[in-house]
C-alpha atoms as a printed R data frame, in Angstrom:
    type eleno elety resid chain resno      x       y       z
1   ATOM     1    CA   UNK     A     1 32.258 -22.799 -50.589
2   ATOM     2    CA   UNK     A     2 35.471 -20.578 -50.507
3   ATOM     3    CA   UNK     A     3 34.420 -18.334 -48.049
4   ATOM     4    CA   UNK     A     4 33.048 -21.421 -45.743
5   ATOM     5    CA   UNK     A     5 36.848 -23.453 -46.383
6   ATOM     6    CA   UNK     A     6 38.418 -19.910 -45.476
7   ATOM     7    CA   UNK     A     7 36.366 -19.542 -42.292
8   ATOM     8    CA   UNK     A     8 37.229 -23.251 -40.926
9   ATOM     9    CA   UNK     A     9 41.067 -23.311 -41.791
10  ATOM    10    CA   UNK     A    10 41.288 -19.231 -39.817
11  ATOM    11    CA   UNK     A    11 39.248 -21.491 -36.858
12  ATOM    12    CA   UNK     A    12 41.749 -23.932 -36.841
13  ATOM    13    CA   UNK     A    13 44.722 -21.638 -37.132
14  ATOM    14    CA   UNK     A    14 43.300 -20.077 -33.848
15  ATOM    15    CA   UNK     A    15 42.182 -16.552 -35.517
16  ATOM    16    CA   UNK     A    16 39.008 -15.579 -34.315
17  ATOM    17    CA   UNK     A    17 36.505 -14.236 -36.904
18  ATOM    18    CA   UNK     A    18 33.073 -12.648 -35.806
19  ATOM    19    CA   UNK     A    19 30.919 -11.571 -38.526
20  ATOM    20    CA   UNK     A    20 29.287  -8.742 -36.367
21  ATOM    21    CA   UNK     A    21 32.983  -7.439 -35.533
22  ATOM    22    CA   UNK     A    22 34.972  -8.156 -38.601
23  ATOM    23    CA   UNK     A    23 32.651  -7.668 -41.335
24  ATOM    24    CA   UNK     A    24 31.418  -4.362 -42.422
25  ATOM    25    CA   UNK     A    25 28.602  -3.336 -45.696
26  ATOM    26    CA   UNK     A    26 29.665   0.353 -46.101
27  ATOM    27    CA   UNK     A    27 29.128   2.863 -48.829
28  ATOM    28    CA   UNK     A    28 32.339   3.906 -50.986
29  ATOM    29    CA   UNK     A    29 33.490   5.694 -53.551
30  ATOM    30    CA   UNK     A    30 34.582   4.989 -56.861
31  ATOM    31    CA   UNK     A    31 34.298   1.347 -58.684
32  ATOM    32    CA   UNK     A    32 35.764  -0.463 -55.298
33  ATOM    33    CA   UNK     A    33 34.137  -3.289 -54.377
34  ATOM    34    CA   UNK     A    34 35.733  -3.965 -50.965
35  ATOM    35    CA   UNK     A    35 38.629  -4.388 -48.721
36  ATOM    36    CA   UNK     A    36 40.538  -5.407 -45.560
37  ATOM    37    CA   UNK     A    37 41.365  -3.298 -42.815
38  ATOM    38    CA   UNK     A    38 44.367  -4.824 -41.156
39  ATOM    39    CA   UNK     A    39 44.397  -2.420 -38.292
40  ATOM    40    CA   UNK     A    40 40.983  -3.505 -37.214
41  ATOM    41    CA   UNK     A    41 41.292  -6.957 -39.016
42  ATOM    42    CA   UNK     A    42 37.677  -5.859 -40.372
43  ATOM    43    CA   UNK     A    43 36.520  -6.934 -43.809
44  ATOM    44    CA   UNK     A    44 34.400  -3.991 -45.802
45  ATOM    45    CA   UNK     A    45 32.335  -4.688 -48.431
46  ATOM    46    CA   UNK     A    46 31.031  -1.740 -51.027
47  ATOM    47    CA   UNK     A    47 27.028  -2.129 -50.803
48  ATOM    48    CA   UNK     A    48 26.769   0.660 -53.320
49  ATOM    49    CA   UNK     A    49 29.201  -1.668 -55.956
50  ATOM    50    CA   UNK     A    50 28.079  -4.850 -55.505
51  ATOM    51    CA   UNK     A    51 24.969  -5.580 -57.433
52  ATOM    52    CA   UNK     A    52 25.059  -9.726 -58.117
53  ATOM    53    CA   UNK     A    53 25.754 -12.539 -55.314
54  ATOM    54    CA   UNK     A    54 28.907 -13.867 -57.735
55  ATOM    55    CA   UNK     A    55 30.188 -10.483 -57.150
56  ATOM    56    CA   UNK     A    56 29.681 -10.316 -53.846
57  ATOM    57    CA   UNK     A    57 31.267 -13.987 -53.019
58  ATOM    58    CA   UNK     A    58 34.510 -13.318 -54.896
59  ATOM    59    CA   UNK     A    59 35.157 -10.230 -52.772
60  ATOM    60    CA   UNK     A    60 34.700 -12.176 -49.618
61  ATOM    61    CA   UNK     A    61 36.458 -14.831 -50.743
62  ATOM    62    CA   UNK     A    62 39.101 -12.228 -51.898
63  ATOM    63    CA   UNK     A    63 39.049 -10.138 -48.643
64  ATOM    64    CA   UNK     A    64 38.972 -13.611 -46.898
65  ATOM    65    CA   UNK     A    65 42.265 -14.557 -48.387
66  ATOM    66    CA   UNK     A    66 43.819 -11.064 -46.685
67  ATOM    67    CA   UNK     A    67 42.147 -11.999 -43.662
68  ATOM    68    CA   UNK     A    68 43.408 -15.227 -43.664
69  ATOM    69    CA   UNK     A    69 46.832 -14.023 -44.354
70  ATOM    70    CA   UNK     A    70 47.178 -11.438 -41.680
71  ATOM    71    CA   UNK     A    71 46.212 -13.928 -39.238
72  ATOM    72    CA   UNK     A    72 48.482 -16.801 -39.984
73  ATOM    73    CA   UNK     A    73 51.336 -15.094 -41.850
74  ATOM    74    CA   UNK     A    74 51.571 -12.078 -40.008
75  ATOM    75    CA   UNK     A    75 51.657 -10.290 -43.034
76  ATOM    76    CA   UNK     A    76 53.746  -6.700 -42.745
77  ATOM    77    CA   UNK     A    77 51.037  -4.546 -45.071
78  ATOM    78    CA   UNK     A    78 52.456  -0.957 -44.346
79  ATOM    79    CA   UNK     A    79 56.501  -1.915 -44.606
80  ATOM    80    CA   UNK     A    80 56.874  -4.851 -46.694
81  ATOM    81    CA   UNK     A    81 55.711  -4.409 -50.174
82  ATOM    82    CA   UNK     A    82 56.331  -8.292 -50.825
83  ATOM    83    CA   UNK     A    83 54.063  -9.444 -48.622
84  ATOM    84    CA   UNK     A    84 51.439  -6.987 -49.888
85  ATOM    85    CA   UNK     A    85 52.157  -7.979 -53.264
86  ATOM    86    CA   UNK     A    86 51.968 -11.552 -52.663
87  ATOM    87    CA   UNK     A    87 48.780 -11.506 -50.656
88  ATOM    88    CA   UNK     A    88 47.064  -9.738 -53.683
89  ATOM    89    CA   UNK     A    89 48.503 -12.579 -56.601
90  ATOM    90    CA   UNK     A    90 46.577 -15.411 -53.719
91  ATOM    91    CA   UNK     A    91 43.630 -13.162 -53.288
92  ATOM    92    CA   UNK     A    92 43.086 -12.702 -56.693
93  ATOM    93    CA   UNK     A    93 43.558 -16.275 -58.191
94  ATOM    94    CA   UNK     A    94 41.887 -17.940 -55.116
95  ATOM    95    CA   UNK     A    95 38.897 -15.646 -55.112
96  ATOM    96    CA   UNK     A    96 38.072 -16.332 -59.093
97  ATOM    97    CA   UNK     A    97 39.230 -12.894 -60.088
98  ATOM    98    CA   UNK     A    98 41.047 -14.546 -62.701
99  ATOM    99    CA   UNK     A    99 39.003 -16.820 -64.116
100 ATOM   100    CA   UNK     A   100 38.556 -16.801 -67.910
101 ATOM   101    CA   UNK     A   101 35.157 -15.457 -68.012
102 ATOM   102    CA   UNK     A   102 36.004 -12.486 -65.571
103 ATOM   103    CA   UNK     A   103 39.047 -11.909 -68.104
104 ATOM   104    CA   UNK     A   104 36.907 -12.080 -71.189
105 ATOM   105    CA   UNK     A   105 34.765  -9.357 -68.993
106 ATOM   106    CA   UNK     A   106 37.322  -7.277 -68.921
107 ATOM   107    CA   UNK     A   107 38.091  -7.193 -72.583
108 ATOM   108    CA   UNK     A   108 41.108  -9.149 -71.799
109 ATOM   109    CA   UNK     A   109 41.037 -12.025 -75.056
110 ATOM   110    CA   UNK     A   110 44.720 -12.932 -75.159
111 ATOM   111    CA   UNK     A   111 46.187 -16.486 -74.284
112 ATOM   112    CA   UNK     A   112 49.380 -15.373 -73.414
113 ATOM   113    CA   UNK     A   113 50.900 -13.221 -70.625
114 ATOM   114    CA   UNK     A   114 48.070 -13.126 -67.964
115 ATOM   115    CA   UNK     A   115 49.326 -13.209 -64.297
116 ATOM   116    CA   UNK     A   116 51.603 -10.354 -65.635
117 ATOM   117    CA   UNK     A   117 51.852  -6.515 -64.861
């Protein structure tokens, strides 16, 4: 539903979004599951790291949310460490990344001080 909602508001903000251009399944290395490629406004997604569907839609949804941002906020990612760093808090509590099961996942039981570095 995210990833649908993301899709219709970068329509209406007049960015352009072609899955054949700007989406890309790739192998990579490591644990990543995906990113976004704002010289070539392309979304990749880690075939070799994503094994369930819920995975898969909350890195969409996530690399979405970059997507998104690069289009309508003109987002600075190589010279402005703000926007970078507030692109990644949306991305990351819009996608579900944060959710309490996901937390719980990731051993992470406390009540207090999420959200923080």
């Amino acid at each position: 539903p995210y990833a649908k909602l993301l899709l219709s508001a970068m329509k209406s903000s007049g960015c352009k979004v072609l899955k054949e251009r700007h989406f890309s399944c790739e192998d990579c290395d490591g644990t990543v599951s995906g990113g976004f490629d704002a010289a070539s406004s392309q979304i990749v997604l880690c075939q070799n790291n994503i094994h369930q569907q819920s995975h898969m839609t909350r890195v969409v949804t996530h690399e979405l949310i970059h997507s998104f941002d690069h289009c309508r906020a003109h987002v600075d990612w190589f010279n402005n460490f703000r926007h970078l760093a507030c692109s990644e808090i949306r991305a990351a509590n819009l996608s579900g990344d944060c959710t309490f099961s996901n937390e719980v996942a990731r051993f992470n039981f406390g009540l207090k001080q999420h959200h923080q570095v």
